[in-house]
N, CA, C and O atoms as a CHARMM CRD file, in Angstrom:
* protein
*
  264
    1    1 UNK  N      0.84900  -1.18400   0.00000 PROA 1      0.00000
    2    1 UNK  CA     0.00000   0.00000   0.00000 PROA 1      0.00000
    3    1 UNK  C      0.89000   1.24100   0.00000 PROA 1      0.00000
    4    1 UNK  O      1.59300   1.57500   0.95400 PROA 1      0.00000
    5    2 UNK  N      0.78100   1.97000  -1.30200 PROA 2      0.00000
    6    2 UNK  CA     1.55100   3.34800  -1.28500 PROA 2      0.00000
    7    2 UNK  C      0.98100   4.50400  -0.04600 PROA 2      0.00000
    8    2 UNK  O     -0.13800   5.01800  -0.03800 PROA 2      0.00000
    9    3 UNK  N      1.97500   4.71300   0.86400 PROA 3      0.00000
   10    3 UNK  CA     1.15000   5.79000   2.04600 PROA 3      0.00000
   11    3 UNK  C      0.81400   7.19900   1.01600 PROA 3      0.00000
   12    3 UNK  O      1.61100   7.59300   0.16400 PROA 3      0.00000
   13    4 UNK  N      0.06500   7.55900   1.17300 PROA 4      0.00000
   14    4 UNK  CA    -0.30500   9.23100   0.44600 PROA 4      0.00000
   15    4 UNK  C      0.02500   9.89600   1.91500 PROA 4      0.00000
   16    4 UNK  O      0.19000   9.42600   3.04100 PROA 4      0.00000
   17    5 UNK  N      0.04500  11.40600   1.27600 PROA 5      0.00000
   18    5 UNK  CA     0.35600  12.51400   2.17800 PROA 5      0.00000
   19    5 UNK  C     -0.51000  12.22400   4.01900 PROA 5      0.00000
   20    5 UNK  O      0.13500  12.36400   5.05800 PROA 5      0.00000
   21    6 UNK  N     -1.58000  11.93700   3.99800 PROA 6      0.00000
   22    6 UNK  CA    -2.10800  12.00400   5.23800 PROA 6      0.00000
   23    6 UNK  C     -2.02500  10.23300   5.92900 PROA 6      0.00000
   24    6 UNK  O     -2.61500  10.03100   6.99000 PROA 6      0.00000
   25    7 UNK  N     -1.39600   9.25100   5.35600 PROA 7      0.00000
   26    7 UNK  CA    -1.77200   8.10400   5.53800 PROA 7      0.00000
   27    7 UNK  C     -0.08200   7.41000   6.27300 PROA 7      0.00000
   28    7 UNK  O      1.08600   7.55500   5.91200 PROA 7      0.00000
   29    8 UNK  N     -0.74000   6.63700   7.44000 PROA 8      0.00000
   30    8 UNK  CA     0.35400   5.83300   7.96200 PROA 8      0.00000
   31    8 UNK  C      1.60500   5.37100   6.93200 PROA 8      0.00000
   32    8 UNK  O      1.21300   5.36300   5.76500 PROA 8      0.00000
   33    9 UNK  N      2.97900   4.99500   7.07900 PROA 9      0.00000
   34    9 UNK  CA     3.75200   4.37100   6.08800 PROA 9      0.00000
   35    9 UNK  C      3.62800   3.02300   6.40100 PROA 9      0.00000
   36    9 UNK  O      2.67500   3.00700   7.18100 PROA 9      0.00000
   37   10 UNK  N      3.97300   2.01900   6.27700 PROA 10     0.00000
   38   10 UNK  CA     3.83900   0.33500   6.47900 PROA 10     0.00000
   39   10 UNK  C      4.57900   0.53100   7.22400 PROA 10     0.00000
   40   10 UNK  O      4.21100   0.01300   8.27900 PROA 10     0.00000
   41   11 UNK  N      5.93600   1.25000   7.36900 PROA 11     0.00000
   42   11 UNK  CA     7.14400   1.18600   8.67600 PROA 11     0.00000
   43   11 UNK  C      5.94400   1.73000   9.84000 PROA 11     0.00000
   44   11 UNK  O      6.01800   1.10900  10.90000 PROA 11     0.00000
   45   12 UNK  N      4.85000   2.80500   9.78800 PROA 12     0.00000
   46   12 UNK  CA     4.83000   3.32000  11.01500 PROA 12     0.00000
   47   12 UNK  C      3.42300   2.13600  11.47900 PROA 12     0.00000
   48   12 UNK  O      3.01000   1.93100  12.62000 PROA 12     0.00000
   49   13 UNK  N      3.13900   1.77900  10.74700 PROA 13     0.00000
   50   13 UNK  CA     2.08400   0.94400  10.60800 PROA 13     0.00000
   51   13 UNK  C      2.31900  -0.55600  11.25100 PROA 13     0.00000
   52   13 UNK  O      1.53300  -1.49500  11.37700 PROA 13     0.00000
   53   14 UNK  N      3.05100  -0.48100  11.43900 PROA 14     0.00000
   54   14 UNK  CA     4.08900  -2.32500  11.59900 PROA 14     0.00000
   55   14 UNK  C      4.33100  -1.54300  13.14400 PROA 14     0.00000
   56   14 UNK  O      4.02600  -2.34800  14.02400 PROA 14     0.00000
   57   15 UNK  N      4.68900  -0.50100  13.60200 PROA 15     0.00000
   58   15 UNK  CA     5.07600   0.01500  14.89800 PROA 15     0.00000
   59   15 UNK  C      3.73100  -0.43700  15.98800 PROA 15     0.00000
   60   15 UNK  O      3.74000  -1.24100  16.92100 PROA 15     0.00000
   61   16 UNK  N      2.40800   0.57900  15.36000 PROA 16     0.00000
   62   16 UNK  CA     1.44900   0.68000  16.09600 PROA 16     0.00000
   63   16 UNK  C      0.49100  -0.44400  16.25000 PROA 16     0.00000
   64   16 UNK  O     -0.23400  -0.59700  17.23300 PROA 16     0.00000
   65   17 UNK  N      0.55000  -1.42600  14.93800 PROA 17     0.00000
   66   17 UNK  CA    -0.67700  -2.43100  14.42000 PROA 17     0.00000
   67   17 UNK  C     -1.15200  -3.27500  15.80000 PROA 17     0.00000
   68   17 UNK  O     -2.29600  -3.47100  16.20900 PROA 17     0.00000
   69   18 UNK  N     -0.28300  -3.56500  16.18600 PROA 18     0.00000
   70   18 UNK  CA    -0.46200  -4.54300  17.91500 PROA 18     0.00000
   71   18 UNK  C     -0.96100  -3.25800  18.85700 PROA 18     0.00000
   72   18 UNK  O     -1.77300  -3.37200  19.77500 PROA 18     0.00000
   73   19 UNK  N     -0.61500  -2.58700  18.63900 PROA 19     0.00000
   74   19 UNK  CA    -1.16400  -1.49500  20.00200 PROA 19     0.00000
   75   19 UNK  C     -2.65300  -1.46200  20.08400 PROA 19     0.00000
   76   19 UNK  O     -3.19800  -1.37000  21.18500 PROA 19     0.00000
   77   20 UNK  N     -3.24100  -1.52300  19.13900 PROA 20     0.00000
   78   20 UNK  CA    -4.81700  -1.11300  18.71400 PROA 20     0.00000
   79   20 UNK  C     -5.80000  -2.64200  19.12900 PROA 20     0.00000
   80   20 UNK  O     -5.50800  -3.82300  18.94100 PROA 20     0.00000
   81   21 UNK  N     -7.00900  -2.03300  19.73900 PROA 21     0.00000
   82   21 UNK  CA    -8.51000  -2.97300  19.75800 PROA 21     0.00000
   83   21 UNK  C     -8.41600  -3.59100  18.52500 PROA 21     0.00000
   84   21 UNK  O     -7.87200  -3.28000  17.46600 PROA 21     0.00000
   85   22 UNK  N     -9.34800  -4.94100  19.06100 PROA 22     0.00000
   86   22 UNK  CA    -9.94300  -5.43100  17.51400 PROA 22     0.00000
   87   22 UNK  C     -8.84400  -6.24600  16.78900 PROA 22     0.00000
   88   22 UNK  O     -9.07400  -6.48100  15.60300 PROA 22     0.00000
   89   23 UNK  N     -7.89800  -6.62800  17.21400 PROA 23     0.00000
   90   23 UNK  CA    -7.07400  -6.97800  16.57400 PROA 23     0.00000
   91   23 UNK  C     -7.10100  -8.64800  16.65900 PROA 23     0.00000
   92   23 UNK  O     -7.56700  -9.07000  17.71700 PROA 23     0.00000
   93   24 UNK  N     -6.71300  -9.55500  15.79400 PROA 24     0.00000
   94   24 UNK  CA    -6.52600 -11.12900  15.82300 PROA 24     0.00000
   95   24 UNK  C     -6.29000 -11.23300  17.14400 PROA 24     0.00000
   96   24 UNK  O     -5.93900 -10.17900  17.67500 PROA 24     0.00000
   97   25 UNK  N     -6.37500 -12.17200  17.83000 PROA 25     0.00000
   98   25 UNK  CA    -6.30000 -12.69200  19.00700 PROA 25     0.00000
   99   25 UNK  C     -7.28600 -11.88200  20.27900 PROA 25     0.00000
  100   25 UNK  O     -7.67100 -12.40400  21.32500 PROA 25     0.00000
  101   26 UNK  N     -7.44000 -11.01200  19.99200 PROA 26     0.00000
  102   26 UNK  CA    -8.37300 -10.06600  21.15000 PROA 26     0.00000
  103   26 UNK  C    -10.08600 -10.79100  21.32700 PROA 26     0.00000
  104   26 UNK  O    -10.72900 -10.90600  20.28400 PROA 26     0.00000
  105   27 UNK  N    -10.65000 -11.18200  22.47000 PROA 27     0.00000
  106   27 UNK  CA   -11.74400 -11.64300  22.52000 PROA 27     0.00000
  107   27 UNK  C    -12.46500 -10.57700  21.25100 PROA 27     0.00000
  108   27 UNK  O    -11.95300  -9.75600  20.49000 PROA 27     0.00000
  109   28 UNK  N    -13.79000 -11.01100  21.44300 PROA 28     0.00000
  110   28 UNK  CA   -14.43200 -10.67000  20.88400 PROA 28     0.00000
  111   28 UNK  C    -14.80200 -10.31500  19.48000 PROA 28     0.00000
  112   28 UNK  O    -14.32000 -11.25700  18.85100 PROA 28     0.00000
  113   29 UNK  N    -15.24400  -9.69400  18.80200 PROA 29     0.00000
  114   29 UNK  CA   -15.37800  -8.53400  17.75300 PROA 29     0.00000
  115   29 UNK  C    -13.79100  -7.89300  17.51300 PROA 29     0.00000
  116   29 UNK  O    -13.09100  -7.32300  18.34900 PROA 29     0.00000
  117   30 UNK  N    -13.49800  -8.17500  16.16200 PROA 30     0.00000
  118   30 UNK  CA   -12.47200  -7.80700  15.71500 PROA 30     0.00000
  119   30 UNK  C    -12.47600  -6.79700  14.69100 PROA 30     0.00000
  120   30 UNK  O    -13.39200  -7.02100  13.90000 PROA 30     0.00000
  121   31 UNK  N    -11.81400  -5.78100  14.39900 PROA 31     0.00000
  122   31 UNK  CA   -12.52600  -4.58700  13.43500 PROA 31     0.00000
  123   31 UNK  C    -11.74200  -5.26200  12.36300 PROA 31     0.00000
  124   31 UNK  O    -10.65200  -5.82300  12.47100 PROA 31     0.00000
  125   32 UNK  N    -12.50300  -5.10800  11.29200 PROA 32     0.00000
  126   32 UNK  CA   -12.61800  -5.16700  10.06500 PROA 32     0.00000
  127   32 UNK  C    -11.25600  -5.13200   8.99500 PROA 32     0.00000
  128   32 UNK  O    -10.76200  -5.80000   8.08700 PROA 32     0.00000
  129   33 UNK  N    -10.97400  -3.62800   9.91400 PROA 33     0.00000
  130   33 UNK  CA    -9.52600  -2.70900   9.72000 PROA 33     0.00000
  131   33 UNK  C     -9.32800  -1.59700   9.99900 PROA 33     0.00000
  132   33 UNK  O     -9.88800  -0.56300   9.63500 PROA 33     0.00000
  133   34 UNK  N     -8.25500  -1.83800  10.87400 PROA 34     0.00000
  134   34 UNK  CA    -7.92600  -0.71900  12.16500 PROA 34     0.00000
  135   34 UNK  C     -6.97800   0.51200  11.03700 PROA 34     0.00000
  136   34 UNK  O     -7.02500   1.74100  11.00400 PROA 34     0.00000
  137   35 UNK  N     -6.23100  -0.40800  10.28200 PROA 35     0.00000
  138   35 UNK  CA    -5.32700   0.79400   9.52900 PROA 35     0.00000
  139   35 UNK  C     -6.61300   1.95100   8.84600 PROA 35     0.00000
  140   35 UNK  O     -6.53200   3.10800   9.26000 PROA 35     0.00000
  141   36 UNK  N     -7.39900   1.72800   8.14600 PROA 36     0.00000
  142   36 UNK  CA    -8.00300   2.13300   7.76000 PROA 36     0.00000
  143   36 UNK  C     -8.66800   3.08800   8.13300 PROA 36     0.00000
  144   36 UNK  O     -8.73000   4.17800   7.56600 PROA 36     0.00000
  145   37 UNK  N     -9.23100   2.75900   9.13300 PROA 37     0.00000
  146   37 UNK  CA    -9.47300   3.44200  10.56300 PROA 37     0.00000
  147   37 UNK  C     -8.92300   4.64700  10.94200 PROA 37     0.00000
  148   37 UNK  O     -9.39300   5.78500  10.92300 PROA 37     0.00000
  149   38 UNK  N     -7.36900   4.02300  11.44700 PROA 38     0.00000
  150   38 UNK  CA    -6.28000   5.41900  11.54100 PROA 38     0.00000
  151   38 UNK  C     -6.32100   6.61400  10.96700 PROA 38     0.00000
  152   38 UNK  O     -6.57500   7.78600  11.24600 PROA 38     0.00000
  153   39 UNK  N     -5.79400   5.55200   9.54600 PROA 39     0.00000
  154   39 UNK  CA    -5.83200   6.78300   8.65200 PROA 39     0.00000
  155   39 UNK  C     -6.95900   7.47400   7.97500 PROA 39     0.00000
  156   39 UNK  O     -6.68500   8.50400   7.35800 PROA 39     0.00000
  157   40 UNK  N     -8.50100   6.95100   8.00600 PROA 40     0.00000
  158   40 UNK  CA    -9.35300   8.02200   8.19500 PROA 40     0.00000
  159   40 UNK  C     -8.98100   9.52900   9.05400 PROA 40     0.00000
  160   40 UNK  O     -8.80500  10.68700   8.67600 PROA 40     0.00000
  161   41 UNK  N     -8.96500   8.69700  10.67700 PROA 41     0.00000
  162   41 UNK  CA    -8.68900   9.92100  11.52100 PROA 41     0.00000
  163   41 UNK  C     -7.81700  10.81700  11.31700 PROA 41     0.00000
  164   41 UNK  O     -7.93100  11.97800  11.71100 PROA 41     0.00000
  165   42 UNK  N     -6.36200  10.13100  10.35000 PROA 42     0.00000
  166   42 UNK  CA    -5.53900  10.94800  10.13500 PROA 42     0.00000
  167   42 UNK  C     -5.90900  12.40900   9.30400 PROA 42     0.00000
  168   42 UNK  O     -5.63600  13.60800   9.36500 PROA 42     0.00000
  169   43 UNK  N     -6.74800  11.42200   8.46000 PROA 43     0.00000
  170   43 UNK  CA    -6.44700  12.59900   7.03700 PROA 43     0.00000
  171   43 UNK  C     -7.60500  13.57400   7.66400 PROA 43     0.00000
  172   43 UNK  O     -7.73700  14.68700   7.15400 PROA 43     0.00000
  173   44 UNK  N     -8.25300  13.27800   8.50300 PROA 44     0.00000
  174   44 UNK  CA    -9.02200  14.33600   9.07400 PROA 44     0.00000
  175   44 UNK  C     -8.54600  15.44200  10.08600 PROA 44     0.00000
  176   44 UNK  O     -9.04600  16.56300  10.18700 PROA 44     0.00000
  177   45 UNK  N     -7.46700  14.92700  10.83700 PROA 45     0.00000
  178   45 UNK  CA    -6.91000  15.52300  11.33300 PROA 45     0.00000
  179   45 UNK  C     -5.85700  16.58100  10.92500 PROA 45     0.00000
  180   45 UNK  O     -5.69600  17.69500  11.42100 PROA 45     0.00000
  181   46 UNK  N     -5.15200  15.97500   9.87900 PROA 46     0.00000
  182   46 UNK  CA    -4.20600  16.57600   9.51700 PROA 46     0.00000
  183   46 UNK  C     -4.73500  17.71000   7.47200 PROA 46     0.00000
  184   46 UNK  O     -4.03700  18.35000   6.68500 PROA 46     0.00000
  185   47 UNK  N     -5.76700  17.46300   7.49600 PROA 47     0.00000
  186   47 UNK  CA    -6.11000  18.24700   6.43900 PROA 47     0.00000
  187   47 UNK  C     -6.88300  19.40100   7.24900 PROA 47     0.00000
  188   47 UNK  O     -6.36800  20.44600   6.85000 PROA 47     0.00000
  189   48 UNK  N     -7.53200  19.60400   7.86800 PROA 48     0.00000
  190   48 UNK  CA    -8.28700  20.17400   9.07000 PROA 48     0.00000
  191   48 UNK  C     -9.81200  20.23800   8.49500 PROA 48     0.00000
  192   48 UNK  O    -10.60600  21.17900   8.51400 PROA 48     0.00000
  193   49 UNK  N     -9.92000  19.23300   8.10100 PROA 49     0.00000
  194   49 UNK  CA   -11.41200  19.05700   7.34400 PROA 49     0.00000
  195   49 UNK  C    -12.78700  18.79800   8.21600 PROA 49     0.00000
  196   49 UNK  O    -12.72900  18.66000   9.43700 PROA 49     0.00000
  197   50 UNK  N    -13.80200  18.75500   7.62000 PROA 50     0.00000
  198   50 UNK  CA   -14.97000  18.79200   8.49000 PROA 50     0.00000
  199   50 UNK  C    -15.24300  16.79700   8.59600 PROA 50     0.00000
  200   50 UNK  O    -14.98700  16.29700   7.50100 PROA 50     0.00000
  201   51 UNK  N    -15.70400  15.68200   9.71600 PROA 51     0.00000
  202   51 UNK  CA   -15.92500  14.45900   9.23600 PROA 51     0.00000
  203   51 UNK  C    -16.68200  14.64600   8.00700 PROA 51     0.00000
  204   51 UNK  O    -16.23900  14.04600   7.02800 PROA 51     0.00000
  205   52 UNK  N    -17.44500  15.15900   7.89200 PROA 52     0.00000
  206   52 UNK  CA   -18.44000  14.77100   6.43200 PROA 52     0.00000
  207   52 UNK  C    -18.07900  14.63000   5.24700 PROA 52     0.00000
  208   52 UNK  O    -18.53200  14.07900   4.24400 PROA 52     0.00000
  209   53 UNK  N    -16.90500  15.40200   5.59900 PROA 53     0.00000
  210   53 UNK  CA   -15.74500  15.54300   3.99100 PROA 53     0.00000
  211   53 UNK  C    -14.83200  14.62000   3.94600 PROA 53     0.00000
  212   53 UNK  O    -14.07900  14.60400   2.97200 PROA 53     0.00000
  213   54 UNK  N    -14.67500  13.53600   5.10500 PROA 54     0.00000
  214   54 UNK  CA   -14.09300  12.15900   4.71400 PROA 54     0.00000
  215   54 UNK  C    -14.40500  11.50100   3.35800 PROA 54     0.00000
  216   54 UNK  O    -15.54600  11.41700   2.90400 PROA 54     0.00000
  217   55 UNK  N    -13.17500  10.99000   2.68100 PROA 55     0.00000
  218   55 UNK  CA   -13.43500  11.08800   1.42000 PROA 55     0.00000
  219   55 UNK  C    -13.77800   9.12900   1.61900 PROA 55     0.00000
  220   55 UNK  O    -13.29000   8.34800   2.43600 PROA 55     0.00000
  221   56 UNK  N    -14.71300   8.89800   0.58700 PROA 56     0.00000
  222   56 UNK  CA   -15.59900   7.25800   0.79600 PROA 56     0.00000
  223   56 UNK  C    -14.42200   6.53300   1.28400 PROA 56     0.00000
  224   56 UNK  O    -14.58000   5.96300   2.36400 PROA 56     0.00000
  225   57 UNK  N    -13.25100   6.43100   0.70600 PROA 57     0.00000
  226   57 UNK  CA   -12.43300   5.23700   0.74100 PROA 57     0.00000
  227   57 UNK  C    -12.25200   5.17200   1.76500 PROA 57     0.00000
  228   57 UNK  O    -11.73200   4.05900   1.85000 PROA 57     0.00000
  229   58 UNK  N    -12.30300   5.71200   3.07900 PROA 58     0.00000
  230   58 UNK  CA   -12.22800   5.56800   4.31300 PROA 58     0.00000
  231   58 UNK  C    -13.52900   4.62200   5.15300 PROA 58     0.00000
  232   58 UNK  O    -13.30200   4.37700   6.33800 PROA 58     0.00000
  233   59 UNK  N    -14.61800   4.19800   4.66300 PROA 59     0.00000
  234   59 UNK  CA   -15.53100   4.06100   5.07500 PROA 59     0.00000
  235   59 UNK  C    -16.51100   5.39800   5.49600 PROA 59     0.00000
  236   59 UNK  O    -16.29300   6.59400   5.29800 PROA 59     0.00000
  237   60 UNK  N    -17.68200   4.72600   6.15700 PROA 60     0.00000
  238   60 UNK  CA   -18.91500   5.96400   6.30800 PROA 60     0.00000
  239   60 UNK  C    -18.19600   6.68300   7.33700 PROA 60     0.00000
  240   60 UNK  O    -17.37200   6.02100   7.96900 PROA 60     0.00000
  241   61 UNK  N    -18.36400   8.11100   7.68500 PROA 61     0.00000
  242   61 UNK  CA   -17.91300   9.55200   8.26400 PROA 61     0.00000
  243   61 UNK  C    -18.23000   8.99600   9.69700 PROA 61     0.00000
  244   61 UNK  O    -17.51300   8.48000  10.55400 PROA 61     0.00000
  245   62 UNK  N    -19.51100   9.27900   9.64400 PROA 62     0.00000
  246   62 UNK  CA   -20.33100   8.46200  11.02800 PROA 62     0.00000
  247   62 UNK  C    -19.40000   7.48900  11.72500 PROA 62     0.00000
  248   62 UNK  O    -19.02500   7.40600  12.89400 PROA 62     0.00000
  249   63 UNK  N    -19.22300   6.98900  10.95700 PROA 63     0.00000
  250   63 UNK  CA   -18.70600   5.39300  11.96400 PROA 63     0.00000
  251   63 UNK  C    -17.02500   5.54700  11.89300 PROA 63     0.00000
  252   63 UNK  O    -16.28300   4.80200  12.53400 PROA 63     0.00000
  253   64 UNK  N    -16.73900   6.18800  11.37100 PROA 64     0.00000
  254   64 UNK  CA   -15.26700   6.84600  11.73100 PROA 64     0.00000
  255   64 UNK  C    -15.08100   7.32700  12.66700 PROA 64     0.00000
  256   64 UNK  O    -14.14200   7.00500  13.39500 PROA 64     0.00000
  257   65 UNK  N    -16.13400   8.48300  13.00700 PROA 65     0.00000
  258   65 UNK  CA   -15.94100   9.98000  14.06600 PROA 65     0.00000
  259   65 UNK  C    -16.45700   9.37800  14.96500 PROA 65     0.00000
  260   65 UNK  O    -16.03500   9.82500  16.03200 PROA 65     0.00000
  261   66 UNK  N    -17.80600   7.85600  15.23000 PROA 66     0.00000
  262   66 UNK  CA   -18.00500   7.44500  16.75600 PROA 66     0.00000
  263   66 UNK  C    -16.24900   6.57500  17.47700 PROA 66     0.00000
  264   66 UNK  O    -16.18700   6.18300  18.64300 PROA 66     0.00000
């Protein structure tokens, strides 16, 4: 996965991936995909955009920003 400007690199991605919920081995409900996730929040964070203007490939806005 090529990182774009607002998106984790695989190096920083390989750092945090175990830190996060939801992950293989964790009871329960496992998310889907946590990177994805991130870097939603990222590019929201770091573009200084409104959630609604999350662009699709991130998944729905809503379920990002809960």
């Amino acid at each position: 996965m090529a990182a774009s400007r607002y998106e984790l690199s695989d190096v920083q991605w390989a750092r945090i991936a175990s830190l996060l919920p939801g992950k293989v081995g964790d009871p329960g409900r496992t998310s889907s995909d946590n990177r994805l996730f991130i870097n939603g929040c990222l590019w929201v964070l770091r573009s200084g955009a409104h959630w609604r203007d999350l662009p699709e490939r991130y998944g729905k806005w809503k379920s990002v920003h809960k």
